[in-house]
C-alpha positions in Angstrom: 61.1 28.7 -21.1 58.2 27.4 -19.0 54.3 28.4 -19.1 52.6 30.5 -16.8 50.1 28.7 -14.7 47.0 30.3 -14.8 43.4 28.9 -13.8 40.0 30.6 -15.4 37.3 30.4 -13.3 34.0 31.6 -12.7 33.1 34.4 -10.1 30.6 36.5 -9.0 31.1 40.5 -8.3 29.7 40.7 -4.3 31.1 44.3 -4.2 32.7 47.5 -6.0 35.7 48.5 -3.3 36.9 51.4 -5.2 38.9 52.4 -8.3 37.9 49.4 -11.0 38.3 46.6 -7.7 35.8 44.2 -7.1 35.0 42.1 -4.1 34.2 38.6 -6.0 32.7 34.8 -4.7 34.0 31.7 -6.6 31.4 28.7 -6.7 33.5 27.1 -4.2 32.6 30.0 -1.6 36.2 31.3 -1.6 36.0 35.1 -1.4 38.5 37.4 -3.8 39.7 40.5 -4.8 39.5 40.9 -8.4 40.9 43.5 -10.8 40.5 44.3 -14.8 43.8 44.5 -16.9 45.1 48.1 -16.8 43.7 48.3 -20.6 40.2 47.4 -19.7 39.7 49.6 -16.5 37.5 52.0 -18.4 35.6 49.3 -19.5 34.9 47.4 -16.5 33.9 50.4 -14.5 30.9 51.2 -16.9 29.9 47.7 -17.4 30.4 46.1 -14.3 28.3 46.1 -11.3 27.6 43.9 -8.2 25.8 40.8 -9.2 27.5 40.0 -12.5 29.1 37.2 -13.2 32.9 37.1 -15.0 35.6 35.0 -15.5 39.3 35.5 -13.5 42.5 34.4 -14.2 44.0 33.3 -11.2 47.7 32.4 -10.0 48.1 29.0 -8.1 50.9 31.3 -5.8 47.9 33.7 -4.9 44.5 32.5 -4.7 43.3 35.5 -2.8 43.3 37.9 -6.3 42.7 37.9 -9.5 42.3 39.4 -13.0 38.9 39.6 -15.2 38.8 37.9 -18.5 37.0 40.1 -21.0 
């Protein structure tokens, strides 16, 4: 069975869109839509807000979203 490819990378939260989604800016300037697992949604709506900075697991088939790594 092969390994997902995932990359980790940094990002910073430019915007809350709505329901636990977050606008987010990689160093490189590329701008993403970035969501918490369904488990951690509580969580990243009370600690979250715009400015911070998180790691996202990314898919190399969709760069344009990702998922926070708590």
């Amino acid at each position: 069975m092969k390994k997902k490819e995932i990359f980790v990378l940094d990002a910073v939260l430019t915007d809350v869109i709505k329901n636990a989604t977050f606008n987010a800016v990689l160093p490189n300037g590329h701008e993403i839509v970035a969501f918490p697992q369904r488990k951690d949604q509580e969580r990243a709506c009370a600690c979250l807000a715009k400015g911070s900075r998180v790691q996202v697991e990314m898919s190399p088939f969709d760069m344009s979203k990702g998922l926070f790594v708590f």
